[in-house]
MARVEXSE-673622 format. One record per residue (C-alpha): residue number from 1; residue in one letter; z negated, x negated, y. Coordinates in steps of 0.25 Angstrom, whole numbers, plus 5000, padded with zeros to 4 digits. Layout:
N
{NUM,A,{Z,X,Y}}
...
end
This chain:
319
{1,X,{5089,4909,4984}}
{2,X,{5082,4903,4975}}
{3,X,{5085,4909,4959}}
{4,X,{5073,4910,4951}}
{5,X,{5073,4914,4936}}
{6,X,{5077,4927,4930}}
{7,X,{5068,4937,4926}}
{8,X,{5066,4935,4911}}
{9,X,{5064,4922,4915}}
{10,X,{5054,4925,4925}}
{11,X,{5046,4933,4916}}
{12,X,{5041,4921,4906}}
{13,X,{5041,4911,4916}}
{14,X,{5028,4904,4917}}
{15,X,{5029,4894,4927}}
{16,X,{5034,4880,4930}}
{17,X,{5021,4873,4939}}
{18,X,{5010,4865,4927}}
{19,X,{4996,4868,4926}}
{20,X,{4986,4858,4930}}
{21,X,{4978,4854,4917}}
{22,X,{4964,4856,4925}}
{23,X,{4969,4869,4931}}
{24,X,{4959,4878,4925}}
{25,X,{4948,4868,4928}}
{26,X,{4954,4869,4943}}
{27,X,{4953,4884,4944}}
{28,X,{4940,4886,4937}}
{29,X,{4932,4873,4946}}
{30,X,{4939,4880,4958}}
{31,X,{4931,4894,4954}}
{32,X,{4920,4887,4952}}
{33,X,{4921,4882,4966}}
{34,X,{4923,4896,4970}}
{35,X,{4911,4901,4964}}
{36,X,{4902,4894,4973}}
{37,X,{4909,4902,4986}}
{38,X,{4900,4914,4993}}
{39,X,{4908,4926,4992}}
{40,X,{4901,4928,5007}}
{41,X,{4911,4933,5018}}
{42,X,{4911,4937,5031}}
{43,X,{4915,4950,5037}}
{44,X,{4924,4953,5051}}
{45,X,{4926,4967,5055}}
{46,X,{4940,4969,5058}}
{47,X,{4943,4980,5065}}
{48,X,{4957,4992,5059}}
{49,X,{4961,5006,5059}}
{50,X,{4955,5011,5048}}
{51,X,{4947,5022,5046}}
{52,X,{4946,5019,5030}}
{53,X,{4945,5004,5031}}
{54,X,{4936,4991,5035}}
{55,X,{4943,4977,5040}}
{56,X,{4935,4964,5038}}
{57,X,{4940,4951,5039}}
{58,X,{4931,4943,5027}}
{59,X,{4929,4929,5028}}
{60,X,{4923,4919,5016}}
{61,X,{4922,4906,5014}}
{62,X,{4931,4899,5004}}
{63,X,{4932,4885,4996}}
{64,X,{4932,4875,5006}}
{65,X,{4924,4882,5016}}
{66,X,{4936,4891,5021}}
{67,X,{4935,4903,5029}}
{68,X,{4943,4913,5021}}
{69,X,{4948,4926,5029}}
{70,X,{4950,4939,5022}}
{71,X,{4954,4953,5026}}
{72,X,{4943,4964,5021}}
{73,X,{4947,4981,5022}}
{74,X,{4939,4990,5013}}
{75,X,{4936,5005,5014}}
{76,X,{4927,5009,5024}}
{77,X,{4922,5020,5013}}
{78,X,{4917,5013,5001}}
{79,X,{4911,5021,4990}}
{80,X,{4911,5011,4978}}
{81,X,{4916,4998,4977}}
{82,X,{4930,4999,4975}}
{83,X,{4943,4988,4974}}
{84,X,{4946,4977,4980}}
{85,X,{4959,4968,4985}}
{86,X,{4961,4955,4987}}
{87,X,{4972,4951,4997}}
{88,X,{4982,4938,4998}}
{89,X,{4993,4935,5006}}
{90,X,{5004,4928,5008}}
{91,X,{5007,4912,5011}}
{92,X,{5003,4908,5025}}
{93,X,{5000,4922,5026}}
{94,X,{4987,4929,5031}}
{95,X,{4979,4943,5025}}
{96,X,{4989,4949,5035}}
{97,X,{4986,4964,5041}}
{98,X,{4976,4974,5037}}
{99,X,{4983,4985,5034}}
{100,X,{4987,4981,5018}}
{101,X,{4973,4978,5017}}
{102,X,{4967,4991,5022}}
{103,X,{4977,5000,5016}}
{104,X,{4969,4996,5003}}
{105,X,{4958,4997,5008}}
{106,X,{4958,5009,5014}}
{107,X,{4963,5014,4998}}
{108,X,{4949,5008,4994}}
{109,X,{4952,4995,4990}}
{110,X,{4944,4982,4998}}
{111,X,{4953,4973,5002}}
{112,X,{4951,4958,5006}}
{113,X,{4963,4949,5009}}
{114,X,{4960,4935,5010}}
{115,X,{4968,4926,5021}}
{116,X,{4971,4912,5013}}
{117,X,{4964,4899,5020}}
{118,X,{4973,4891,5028}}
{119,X,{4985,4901,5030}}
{120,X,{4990,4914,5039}}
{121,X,{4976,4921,5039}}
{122,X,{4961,4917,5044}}
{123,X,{4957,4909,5032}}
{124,X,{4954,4892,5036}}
{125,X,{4958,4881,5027}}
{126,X,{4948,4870,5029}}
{127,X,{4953,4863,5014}}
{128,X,{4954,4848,5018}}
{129,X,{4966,4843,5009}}
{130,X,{4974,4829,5007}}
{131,X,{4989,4829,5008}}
{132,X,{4998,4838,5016}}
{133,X,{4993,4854,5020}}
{134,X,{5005,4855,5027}}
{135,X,{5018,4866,5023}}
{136,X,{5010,4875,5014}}
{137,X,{4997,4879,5006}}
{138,X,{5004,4875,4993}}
{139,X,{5002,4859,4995}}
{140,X,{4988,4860,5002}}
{141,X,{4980,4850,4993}}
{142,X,{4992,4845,4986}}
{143,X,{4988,4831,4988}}
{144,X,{4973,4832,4988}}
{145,X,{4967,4826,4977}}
{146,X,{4959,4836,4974}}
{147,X,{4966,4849,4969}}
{148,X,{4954,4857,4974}}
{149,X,{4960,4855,4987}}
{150,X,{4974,4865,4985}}
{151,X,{4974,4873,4995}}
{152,X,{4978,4885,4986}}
{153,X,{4964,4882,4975}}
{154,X,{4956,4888,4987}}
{155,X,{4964,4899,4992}}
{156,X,{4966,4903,4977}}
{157,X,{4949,4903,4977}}
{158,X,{4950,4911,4991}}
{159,X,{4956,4921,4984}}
{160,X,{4946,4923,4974}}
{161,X,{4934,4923,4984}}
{162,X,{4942,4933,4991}}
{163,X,{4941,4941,4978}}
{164,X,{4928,4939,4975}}
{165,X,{4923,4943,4989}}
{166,X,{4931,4956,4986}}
{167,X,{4925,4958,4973}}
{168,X,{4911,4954,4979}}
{169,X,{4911,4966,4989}}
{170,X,{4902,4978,4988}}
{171,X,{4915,4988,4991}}
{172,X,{4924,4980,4978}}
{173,X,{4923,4982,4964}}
{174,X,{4925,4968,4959}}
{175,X,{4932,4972,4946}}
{176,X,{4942,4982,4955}}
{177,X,{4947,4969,4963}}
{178,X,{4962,4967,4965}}
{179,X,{4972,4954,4972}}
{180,X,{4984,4955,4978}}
{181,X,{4994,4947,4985}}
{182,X,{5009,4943,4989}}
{183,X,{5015,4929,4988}}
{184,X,{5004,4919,4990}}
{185,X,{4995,4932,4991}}
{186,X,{5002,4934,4977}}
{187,X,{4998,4921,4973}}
{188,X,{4982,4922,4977}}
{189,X,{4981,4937,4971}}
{190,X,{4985,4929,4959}}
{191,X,{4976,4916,4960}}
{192,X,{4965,4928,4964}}
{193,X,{4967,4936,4951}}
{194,X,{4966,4922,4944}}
{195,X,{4955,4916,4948}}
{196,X,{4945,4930,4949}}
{197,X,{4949,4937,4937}}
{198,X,{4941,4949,4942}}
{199,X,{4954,4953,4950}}
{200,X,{4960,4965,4944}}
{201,X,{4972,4968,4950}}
{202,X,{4983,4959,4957}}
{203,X,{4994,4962,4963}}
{204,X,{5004,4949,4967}}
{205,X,{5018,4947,4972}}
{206,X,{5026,4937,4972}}
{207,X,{5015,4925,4970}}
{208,X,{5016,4912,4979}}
{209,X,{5010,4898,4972}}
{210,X,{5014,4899,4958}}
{211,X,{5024,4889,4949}}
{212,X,{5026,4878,4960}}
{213,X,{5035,4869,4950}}
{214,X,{5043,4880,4949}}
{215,X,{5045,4883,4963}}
{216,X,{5048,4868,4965}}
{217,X,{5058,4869,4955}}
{218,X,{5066,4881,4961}}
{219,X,{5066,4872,4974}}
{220,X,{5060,4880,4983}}
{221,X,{5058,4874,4996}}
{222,X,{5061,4886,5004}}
{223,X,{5049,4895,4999}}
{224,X,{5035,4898,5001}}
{225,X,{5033,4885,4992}}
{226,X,{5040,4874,5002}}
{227,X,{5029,4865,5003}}
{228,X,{5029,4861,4989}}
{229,X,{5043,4856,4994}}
{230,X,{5037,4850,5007}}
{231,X,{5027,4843,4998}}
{232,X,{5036,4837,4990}}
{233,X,{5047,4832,5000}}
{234,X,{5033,4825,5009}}
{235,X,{5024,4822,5000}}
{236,X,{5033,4819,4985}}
{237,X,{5047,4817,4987}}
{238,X,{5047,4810,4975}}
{239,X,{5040,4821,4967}}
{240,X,{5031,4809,4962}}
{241,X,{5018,4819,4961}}
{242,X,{5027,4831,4956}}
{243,X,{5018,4834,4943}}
{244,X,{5006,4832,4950}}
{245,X,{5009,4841,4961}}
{246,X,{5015,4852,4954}}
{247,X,{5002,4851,4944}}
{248,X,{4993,4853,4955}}
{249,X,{4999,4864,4961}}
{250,X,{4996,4871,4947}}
{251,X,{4982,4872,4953}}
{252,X,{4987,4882,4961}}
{253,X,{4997,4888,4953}}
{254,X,{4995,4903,4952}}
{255,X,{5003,4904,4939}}
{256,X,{4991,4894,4933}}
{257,X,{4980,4904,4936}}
{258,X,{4989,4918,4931}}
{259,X,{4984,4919,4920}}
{260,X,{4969,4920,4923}}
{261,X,{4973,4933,4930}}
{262,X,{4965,4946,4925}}
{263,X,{4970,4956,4934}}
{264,X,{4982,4964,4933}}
{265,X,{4993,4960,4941}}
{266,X,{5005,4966,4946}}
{267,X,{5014,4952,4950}}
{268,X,{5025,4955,4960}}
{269,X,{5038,4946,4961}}
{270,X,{5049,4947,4968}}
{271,X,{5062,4940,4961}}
{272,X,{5070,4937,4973}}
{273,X,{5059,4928,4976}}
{274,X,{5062,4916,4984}}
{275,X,{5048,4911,4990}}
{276,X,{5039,4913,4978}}
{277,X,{5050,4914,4964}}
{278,X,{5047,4923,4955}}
{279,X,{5046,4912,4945}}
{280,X,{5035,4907,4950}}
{281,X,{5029,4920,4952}}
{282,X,{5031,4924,4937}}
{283,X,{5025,4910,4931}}
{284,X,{5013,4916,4937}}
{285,X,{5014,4932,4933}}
{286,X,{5018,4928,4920}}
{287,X,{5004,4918,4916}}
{288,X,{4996,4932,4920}}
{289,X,{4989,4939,4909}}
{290,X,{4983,4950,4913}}
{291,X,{4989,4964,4917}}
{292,X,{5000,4962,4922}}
{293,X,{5014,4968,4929}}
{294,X,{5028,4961,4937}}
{295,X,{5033,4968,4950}}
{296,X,{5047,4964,4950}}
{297,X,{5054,4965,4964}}
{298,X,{5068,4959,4960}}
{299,X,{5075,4959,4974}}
{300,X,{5063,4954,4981}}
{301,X,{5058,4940,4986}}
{302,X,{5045,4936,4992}}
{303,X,{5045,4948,5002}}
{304,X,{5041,4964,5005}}
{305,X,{5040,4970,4992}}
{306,X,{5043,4983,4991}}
{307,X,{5032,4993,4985}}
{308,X,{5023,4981,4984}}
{309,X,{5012,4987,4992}}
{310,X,{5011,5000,4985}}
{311,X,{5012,4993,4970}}
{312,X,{5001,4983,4974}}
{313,X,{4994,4995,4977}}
{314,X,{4996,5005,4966}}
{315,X,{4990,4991,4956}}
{316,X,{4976,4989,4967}}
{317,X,{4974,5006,4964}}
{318,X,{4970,5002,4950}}
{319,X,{4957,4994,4955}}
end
């Protein structure tokens, strides 16, 4: 098992992974990119057994000309517009089942849970990229010389169409707009509330795709970061391009872009973590700003949390 730092340690902890110098230009040429996407979508009746909810699957078109997926429940009763969640899963993962999604829904809230291009759900990935795509996400566009063409820059603006088509929706207040997500869902909540500082509440556990110096540095080639040590041992044995890669992976840092968050954030961490360490996730929370509160589970990992559900609800009552 891996030994991460102690607690008092962990709570001033601000990261190990640099900042590219250009990284606010980045973000912001990237948005400007963004602006120039329709918030058009496309709805497809899906059929469940609920006599308090409607199912859509939603589809929009993203950077690049992908076909992003998302799943759609809102009341079938609106009266005013009322609030709204956006919806992130895990690595490799898709939106999953409808029922998480309808519970909220049928307690008012819209809901729309976007499935990320290229990975477990309905989303495409038409990127053309140079260099190796194969072993993980993380390393897409690694070797491209263009840094637009990271895979993670375009999922990151996914989420904030997804958000933007929420807020754009005659049944959603736009200000009573919240993001929530668990491991690389815990990641792109983040990145969401980040890059759309109209989010107002976030709720994430145990972020994915933060301080990747510091994960290389704990050696940890058994964990949901791997590829960083395929990369290396295929592509730079001899670490010739160490600096460099290590500095464009701050593009996609999530700990770069915490402190643009607005919203108020409960931030979950498990300290038995062994896939995503809780160092890595607190040089993250601790760059955050706004509002904000630390969910300690000290005998869990990357797993089940228990009572997670029920606290991530309690915080979206407050929209």
């Amino acid at each position: 098992m891996h030994v991460d730092m102690p607690l008092e340690e962990l709570k001033t902890y601000t990261g190990k992974s640099p900042k590219p110098k250009d990284f606010d230009e980045y973000w912001e040429r990237a948005l400007q990119e963004l602006e120039n996407q329709p918030l058009d979508y496309q709805l497809e009746r899906v059929q469940y057994p609920s006599s308090q909810v409607d199912c859509y699957n939603l589809y929009f078109t993203g950077i690049g000309h992908a076909k992003i997926r998302c799943m759609l429940a809102k009341p079938k009763h609106i009266q005013k517009a009322g609030p709204g969640i956006a919806m992130f899963h895990g690595y490799g993962n898709s939106s999953g089942d409808w029922f998480d999604k309808v519970s909220y829904a049928a307690l008012g809230f819209t809901v729309l849970a976007m499935d990320c291009r290229g990975q477990g759900g309905y989303s495409t990935d038409p990127l053309s990229v140079n260099g190796t795509t194969l072993r993980g996400h993380i390393i897409r566009g690694l070797d491209d010389p263009n840094p637009d063409h990271l895979y993670y820059r375009n999922v990151f603006l996914d989420t904030v169409q997804t958000a933007r088509i929420l807020m754009s929706m005659e049944e959603v207040d736009e200000n009573r707009v919240g993001v929530y997500g668990v491991s690389q869902g815990g990641a792109l909540a983040t990145v969401c509330a980040a890059l759309e500082p109209r989010i107002k509440e976030m709720v994430a556990a145990y972020p994915f795709l933060s301080d990747y110096q510091r994960v290389w540095e704990m050696d940890m080639a058994s964990s949901a970061y791997e590829e960083l040590v395929y990369y290396f041992r295929q592509f730079d044995p001899n670490h010739e391009k160490h600096e460099e890669i290590f500095n464009r992976l701050g593009y996609i840092d999530i700990q770069n872009l915490a402190d643009r968050i607005k919203a108020r954030v409960l931030w979950v961490t498990g300290l038995k973590d062994t896939i995503c360490p809780p160092s890595t996730q607190f040089a993250a929370y601790n760059k955050i700003t706004s509002n904000k509160e630390l969910l300690l589970y000290h005998e869990y990992g990357h797993e089940y949390l228990l009572g997670l559900a029920d606290k991530a609800m309690e915080r979206f009552s407050k929209l």
